[in-house]
Backbone bond lengths (Angstrom), bond angles and torsions (degrees), N, CA, C in turn:
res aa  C-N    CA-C-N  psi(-1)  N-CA   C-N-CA  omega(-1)  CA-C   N-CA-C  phi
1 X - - - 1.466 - - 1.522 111.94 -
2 X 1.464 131.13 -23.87 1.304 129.49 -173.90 1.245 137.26 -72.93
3 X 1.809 98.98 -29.60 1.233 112.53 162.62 1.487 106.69 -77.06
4 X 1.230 137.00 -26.99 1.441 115.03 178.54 1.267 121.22 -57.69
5 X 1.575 118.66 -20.46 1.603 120.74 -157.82 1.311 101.66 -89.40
6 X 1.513 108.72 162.16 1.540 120.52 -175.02 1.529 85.70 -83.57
7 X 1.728 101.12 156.38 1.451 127.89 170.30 1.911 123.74 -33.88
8 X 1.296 98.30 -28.52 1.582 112.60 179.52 1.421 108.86 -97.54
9 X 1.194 108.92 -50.12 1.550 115.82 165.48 2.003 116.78 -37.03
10 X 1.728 89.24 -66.10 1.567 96.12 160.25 1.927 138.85 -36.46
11 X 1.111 97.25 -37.40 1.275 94.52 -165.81 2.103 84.80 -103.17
12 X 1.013 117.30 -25.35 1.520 96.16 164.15 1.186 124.18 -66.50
13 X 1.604 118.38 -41.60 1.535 119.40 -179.59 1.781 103.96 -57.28
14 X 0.831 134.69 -38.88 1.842 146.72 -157.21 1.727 83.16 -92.67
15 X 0.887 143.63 -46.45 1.604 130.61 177.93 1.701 101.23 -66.94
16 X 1.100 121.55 -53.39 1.485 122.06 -143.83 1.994 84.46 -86.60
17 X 1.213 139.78 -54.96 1.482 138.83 166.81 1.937 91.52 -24.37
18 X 1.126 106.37 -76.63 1.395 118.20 -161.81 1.419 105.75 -32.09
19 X 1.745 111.10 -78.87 1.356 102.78 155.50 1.258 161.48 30.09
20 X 1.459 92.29 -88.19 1.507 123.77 -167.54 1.822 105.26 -82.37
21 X 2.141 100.83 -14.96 1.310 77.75 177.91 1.664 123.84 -93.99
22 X 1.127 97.72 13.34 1.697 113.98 -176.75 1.658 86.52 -68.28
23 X 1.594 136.17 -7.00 1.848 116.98 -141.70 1.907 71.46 -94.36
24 X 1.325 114.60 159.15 1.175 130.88 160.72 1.495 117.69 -123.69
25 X 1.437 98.31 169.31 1.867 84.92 -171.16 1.839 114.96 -94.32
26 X 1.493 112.45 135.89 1.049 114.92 -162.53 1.822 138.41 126.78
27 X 1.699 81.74 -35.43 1.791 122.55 179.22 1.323 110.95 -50.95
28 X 1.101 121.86 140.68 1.455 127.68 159.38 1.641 122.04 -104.91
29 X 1.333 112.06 122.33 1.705 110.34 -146.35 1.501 86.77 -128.67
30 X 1.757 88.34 134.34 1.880 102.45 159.95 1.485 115.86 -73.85
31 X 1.403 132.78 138.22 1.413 123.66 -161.22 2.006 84.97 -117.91
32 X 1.508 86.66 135.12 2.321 78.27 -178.09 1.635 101.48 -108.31
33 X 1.213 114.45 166.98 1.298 131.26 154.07 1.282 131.84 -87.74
34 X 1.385 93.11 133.86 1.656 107.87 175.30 1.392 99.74 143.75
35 X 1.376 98.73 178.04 1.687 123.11 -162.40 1.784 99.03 -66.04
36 X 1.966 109.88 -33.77 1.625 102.25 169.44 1.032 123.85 -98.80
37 X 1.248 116.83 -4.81 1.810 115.30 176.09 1.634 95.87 -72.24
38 X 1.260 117.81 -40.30 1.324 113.26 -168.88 1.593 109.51 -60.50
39 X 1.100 108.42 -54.51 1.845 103.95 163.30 1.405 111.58 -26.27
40 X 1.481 118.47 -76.78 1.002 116.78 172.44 1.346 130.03 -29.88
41 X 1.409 126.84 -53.96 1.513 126.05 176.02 1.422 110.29 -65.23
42 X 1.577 122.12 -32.10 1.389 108.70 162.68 1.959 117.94 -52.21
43 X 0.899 100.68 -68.58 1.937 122.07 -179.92 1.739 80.96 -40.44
44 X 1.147 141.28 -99.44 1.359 149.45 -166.70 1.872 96.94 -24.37
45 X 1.246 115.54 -53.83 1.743 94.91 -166.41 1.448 105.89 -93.56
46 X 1.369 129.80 9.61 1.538 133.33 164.86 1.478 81.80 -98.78
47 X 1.090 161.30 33.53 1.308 127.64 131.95 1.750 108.02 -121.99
48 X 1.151 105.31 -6.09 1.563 101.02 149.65 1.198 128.86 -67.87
49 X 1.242 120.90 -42.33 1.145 130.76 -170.55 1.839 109.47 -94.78
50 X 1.421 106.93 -13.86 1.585 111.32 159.31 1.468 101.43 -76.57
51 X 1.234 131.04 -80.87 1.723 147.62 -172.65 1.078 111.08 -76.51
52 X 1.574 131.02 19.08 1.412 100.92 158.53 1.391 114.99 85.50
53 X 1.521 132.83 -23.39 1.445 122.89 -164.82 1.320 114.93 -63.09
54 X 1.696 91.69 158.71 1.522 93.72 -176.58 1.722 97.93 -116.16
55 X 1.072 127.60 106.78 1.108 128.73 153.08 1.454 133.87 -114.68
56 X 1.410 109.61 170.06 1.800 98.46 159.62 1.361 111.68 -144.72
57 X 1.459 104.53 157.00 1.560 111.25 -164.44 1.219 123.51 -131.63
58 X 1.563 118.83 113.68 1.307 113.56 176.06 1.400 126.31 -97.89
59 X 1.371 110.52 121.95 1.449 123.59 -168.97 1.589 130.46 -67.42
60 X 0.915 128.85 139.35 1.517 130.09 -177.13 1.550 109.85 -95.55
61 X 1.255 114.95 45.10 1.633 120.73 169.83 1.133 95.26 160.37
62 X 1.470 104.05 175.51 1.899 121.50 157.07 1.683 136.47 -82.00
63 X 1.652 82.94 -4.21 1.558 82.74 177.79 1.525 89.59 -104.28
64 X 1.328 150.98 -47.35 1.255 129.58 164.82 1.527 104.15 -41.01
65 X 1.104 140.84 -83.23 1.414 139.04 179.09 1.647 107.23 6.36
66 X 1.091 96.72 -70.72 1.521 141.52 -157.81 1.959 99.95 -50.54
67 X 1.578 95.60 -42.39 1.537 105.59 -164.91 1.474 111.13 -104.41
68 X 1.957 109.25 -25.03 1.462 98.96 167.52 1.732 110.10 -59.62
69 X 1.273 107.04 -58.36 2.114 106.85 -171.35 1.431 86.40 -41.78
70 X 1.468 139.81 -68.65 1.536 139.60 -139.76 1.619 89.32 -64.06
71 X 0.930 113.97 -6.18 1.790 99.60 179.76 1.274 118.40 -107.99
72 X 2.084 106.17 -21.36 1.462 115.77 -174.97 1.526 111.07 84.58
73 X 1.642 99.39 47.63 1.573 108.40 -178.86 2.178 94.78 -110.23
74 X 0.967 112.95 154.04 1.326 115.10 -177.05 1.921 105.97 -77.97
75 X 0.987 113.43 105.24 2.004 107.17 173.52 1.313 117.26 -92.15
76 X 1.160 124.80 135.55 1.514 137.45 -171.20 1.785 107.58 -124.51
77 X 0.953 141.92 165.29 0.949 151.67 141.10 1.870 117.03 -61.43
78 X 1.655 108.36 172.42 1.918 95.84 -178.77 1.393 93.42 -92.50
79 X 1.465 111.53 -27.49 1.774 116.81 178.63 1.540 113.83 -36.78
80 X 1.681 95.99 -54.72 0.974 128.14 177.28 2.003 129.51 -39.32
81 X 1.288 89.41 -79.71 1.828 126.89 154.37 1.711 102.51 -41.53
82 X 1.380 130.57 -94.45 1.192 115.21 -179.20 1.663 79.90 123.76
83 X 1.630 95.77 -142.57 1.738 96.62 159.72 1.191 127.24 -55.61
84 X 1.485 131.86 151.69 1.110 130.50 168.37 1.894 114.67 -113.49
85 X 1.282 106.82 139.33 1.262 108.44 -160.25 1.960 94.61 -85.72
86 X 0.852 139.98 -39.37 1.528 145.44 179.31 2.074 103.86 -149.50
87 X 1.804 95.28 154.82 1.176 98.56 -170.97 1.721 77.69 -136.58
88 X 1.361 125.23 123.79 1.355 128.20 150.76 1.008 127.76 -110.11
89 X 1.658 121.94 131.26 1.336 136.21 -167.90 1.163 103.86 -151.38
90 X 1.599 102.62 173.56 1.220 130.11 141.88 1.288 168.13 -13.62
91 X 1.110 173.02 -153.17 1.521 152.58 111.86 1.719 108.95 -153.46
92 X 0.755 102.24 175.04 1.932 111.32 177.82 1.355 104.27 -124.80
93 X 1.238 127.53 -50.28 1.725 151.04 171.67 1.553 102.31 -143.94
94 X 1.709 104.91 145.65 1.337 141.56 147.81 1.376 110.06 -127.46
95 X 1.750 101.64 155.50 1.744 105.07 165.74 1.690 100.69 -120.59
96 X 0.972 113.75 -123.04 1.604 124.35 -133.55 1.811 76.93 -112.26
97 X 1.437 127.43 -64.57 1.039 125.13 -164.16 1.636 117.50 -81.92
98 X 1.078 104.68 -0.26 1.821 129.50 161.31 1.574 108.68 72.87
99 X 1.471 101.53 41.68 1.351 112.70 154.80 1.666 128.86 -94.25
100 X 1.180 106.01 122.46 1.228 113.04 -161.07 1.773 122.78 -84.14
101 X 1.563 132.96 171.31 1.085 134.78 150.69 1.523 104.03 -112.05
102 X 1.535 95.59 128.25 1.966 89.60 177.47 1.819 106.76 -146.44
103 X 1.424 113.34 174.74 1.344 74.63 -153.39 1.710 103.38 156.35
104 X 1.347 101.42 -66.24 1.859 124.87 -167.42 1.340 86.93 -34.86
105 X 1.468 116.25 -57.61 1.874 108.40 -149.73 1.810 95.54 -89.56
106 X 0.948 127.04 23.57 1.674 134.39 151.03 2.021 92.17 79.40
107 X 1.167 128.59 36.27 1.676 120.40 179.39 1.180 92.70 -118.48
108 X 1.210 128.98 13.94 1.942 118.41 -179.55 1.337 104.36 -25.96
109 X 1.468 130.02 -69.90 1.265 137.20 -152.51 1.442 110.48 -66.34
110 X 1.253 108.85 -45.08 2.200 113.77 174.04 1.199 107.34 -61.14
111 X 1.633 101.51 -42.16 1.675 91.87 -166.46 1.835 109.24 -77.15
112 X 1.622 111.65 -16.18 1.777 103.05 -173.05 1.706 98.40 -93.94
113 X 1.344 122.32 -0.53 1.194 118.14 155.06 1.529 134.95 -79.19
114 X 1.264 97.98 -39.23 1.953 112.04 -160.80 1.694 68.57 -77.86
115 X 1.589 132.21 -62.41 1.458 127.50 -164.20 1.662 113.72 -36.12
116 X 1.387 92.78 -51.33 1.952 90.73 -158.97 1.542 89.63 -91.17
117 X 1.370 133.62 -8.30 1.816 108.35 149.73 1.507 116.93 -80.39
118 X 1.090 131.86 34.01 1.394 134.97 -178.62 1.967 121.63 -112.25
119 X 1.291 128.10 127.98 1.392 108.49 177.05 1.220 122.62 -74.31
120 X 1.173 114.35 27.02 1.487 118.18 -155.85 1.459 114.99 -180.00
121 X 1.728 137.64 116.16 1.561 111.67 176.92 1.683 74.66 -140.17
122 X 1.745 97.32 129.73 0.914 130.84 149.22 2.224 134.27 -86.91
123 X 1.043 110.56 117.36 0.987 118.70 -162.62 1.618 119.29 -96.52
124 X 1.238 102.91 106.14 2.083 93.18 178.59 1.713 112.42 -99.73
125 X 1.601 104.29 152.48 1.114 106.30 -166.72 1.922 103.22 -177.69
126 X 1.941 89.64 153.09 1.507 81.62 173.37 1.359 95.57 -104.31
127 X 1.498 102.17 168.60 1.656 128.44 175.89 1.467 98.41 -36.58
128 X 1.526 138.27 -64.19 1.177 119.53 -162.31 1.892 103.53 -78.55
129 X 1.194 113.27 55.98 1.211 119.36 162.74 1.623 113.66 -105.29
130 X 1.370 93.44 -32.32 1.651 117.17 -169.93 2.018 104.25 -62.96
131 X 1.207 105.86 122.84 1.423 107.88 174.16 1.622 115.31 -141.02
132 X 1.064 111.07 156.73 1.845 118.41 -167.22 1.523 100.77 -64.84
133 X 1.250 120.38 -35.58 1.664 120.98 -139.55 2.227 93.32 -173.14
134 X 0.893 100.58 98.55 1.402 125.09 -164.88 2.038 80.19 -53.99
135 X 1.340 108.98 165.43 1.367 125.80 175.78 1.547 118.67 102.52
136 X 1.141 105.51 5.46 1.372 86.59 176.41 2.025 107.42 -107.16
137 X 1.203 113.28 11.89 1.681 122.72 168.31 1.435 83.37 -104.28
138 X 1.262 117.33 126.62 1.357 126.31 159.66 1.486 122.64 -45.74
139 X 1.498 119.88 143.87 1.429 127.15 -150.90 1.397 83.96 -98.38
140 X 1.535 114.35 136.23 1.721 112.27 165.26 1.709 102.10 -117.34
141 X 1.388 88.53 136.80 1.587 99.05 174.28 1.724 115.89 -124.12
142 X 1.497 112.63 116.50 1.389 105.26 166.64 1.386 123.55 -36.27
143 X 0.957 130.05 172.75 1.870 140.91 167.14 1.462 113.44 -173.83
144 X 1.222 117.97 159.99 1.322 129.05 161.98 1.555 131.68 -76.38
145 X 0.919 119.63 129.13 1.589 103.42 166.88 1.048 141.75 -37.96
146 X 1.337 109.18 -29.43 1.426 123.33 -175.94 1.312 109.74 -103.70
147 X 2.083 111.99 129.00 1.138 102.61 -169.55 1.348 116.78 82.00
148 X 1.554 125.48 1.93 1.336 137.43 178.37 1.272 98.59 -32.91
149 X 1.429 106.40 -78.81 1.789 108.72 -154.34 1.706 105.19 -74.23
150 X 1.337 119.97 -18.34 1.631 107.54 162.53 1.454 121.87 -65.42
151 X 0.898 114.51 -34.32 1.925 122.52 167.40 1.089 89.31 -59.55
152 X 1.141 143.94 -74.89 1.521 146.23 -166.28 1.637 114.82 -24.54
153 X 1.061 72.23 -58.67 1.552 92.30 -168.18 1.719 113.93 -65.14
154 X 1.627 105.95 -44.59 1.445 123.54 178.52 1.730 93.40 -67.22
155 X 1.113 112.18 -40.26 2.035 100.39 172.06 1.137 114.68 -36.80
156 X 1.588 83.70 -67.94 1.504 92.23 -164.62 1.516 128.20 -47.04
157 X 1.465 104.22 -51.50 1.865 114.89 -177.24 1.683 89.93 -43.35
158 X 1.479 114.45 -66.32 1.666 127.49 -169.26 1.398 105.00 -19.28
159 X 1.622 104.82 -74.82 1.551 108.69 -176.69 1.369 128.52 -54.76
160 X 1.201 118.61 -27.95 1.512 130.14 178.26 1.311 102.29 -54.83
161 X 1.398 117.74 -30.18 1.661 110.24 -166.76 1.544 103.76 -121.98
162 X 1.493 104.57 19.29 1.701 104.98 168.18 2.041 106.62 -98.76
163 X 1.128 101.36 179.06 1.660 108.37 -168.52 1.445 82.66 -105.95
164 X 1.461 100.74 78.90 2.147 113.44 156.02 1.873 94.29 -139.29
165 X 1.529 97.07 153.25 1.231 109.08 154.68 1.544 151.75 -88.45
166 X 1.552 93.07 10.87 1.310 89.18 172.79 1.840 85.10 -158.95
167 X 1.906 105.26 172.86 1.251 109.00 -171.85 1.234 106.07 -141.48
168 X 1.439 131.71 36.13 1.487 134.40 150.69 1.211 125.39 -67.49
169 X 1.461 102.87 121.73 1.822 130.29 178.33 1.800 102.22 -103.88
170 X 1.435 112.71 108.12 1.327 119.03 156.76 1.831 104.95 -92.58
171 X 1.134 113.24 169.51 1.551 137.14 139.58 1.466 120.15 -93.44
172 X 0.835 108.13 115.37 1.569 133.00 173.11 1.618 114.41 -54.57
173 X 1.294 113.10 82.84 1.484 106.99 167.18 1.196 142.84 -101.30
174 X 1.125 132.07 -179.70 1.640 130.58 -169.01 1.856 93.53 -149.33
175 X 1.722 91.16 110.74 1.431 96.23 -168.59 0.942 129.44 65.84
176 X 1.929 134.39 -125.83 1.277 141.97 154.33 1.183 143.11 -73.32
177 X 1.876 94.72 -12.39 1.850 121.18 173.62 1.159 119.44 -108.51
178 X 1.688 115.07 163.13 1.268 100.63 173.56 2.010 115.77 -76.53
179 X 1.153 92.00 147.40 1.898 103.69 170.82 1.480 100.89 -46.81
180 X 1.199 120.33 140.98 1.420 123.06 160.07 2.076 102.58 -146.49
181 X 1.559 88.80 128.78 1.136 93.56 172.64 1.643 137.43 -85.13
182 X 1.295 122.69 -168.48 1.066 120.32 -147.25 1.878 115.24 -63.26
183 X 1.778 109.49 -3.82 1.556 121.96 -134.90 2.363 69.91 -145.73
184 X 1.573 103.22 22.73 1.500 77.82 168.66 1.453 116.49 95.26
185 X 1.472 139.72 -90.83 0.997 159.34 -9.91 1.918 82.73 158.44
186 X 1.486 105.00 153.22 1.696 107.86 -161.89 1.710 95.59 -130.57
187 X 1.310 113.01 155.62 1.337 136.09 -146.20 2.163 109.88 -113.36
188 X 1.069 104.70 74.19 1.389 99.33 175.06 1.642 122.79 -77.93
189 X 1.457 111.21 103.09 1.479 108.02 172.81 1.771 121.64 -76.72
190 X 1.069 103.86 135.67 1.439 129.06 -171.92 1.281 120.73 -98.47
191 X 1.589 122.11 87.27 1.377 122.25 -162.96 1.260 106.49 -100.68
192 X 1.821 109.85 102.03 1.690 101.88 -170.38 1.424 120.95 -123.89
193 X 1.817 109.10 4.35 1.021 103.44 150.94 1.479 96.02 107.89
194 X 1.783 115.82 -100.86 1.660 109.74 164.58 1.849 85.53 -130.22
195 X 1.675 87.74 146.54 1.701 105.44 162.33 1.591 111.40 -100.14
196 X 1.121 118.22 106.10 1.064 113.00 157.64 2.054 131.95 -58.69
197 X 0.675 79.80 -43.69 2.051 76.73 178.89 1.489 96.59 -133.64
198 X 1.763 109.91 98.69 1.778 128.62 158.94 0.842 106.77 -39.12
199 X 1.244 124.03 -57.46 1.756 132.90 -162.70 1.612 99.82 -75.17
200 X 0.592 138.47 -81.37 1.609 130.98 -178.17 1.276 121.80 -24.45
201 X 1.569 119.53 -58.25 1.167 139.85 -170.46 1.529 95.98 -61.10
202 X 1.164 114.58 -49.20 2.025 130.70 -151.01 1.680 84.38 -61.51
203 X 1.630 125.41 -60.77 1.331 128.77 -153.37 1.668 90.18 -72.04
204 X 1.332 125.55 -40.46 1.407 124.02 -143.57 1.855 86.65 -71.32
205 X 1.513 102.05 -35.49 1.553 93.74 -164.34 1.585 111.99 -84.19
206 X 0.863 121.65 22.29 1.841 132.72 -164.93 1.622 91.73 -118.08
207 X 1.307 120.51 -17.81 1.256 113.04 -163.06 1.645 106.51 -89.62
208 X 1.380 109.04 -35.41 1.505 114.65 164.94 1.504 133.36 -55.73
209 X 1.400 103.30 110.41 1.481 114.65 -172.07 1.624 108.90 -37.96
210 X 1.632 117.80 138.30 1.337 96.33 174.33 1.933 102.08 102.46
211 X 1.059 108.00 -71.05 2.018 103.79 175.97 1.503 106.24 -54.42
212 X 1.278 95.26 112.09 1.213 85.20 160.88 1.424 145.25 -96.37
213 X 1.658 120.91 5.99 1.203 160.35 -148.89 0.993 124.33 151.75
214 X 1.567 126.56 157.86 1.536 131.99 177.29 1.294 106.55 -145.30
215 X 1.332 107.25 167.08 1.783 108.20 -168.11 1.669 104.25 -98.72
216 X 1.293 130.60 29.37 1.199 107.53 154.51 1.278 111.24 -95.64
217 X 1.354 112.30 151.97 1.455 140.60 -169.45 1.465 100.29 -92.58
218 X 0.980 160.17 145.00 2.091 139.46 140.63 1.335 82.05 -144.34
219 X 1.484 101.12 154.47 1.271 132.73 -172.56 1.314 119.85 18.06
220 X 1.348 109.56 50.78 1.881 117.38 -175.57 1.416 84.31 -111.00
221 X 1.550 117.92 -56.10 1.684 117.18 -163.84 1.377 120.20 -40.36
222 X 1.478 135.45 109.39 1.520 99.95 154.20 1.748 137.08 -98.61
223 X 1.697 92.81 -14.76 1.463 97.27 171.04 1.310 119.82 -151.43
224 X 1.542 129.58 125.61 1.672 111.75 -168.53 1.616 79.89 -117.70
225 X 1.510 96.24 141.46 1.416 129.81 164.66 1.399 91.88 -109.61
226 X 1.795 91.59 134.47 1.444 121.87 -176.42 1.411 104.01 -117.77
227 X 1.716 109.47 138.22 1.524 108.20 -171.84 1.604 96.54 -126.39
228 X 1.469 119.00 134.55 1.251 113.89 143.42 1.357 167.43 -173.79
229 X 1.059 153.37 126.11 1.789 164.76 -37.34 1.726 78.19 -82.15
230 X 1.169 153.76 -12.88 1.702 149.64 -167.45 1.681 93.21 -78.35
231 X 1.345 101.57 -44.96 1.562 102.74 -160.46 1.229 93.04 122.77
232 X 0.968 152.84 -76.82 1.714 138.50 -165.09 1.183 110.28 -53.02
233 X 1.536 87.69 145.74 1.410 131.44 168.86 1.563 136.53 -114.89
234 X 1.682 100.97 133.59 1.678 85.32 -169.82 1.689 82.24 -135.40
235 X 1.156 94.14 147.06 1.976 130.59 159.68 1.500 112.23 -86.55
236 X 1.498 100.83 132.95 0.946 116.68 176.61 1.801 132.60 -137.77
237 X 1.190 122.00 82.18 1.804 120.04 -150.16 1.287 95.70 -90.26
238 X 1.306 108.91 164.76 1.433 126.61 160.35 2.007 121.49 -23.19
239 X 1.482 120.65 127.08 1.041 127.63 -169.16 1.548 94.04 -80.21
């Protein structure tokens, strides 16, 4: 199957295998969204269904949902789960201190939950994930409907006086409407260029009435395995 896959495809399948072999039998695992978590849930139920494992997995959307059963993976709720022993996902951007931007596939909010109930979040990704100074993948932030364009607006002033270089607010659409994710709720991307301080920015933007989450990650990451189109793989933990 490896040689069939395109070059990007490749180096996700070889991250998300890698992964999956940290899962032990018994574990209760966060399942992420996106085009590489989904690798991952493939690699994860060929080795259930090779070895026997017994796990269960709670998903960070409905289209993961959707693809663990289609594979014959066990789904639980986090209610459900309790602690979670590892959460593997995704990323859009990491830097050096393995704080992430995440977000693209619109689950920010499942995935920074199922993550920070987890003892462990493992991160897959290719090399061009890796960046000096996070901001240049546009920042997505949950919001409410209500009061849309006053959040907007309260962003905006916010960022003007944060250490980014630029201060473009799109809406996130799908087709002719706006995107709304799984919890309702609409997707403002944040084009800022470079963030200087995640952590600052992350709390400053939680504080605005109306956000209901944002896609920086800080100190959730503990290890991104990097895959790529060669077949190698490299690990990378906290500095």
């Amino acid at each position: 199957m490896f040689v069939e896959l395109s070059s990007v495809d490749k180096a996700k399948y070889v991250a998300a295998k890698r992964a999956v072999e940290f899962v032990e039998d018994g574990m209760k695992l966060g399942l992420g969204t996106g085009s590489t978590a989904a690798w991952m849930v493939r690699c994860l139920a060929e080795r259930v269904q090779r070895e026997g494992l017994r796990i269960q997995g709670v998903p960070t959307s409905t289209r993961t949902a959707d693809l663990a059963r289609e594979l014959g993976l066990e789904v639980i709720t986090l209610d459900e789960a309790g602690r979670l022993d590892i959460t593997i996902d995704g990323t859009d951007e990491f830097d050096a201190n393995l704080s992430l931007i995440k977000g693209g596939g619109g689950a920010l909010l499942q995935e920074k939950i199922v993550a920070s109930a987890s003892d462990r979040m493992i991160v897959i990704a290719g090399f061009d994930k890796r960046v000096v100074h996070l901001g240049q993948f546009p920042l997505p932030i949950e919001v409410l409907g209500f009061g849309l364009k006053s959040s907007q607006g309260q962003i905006s002033e916010l960022i003007a006086a944060q250490d980014v270089t630029g201060c473009d607010i799109t809406m996130r659409m799908a087709g002719g409407s706006p995107f709304m994710t799984d919890q309702g709720n609409y997707i403002l991307d944040l084009h800022l260029g470079k963030i200087g301080d995640p952590k600052k920015l992350a709390v400053a933007l939680n504080q605005v009435p109306g956000v209901v989450e944002n896609g920086l990650f800080v100190d959730i990451c503990d290890l991104i395995v990097l895959g790529a189109s060669d077949g190698t793989v490299e690990e990378q933990s906290k500095n």
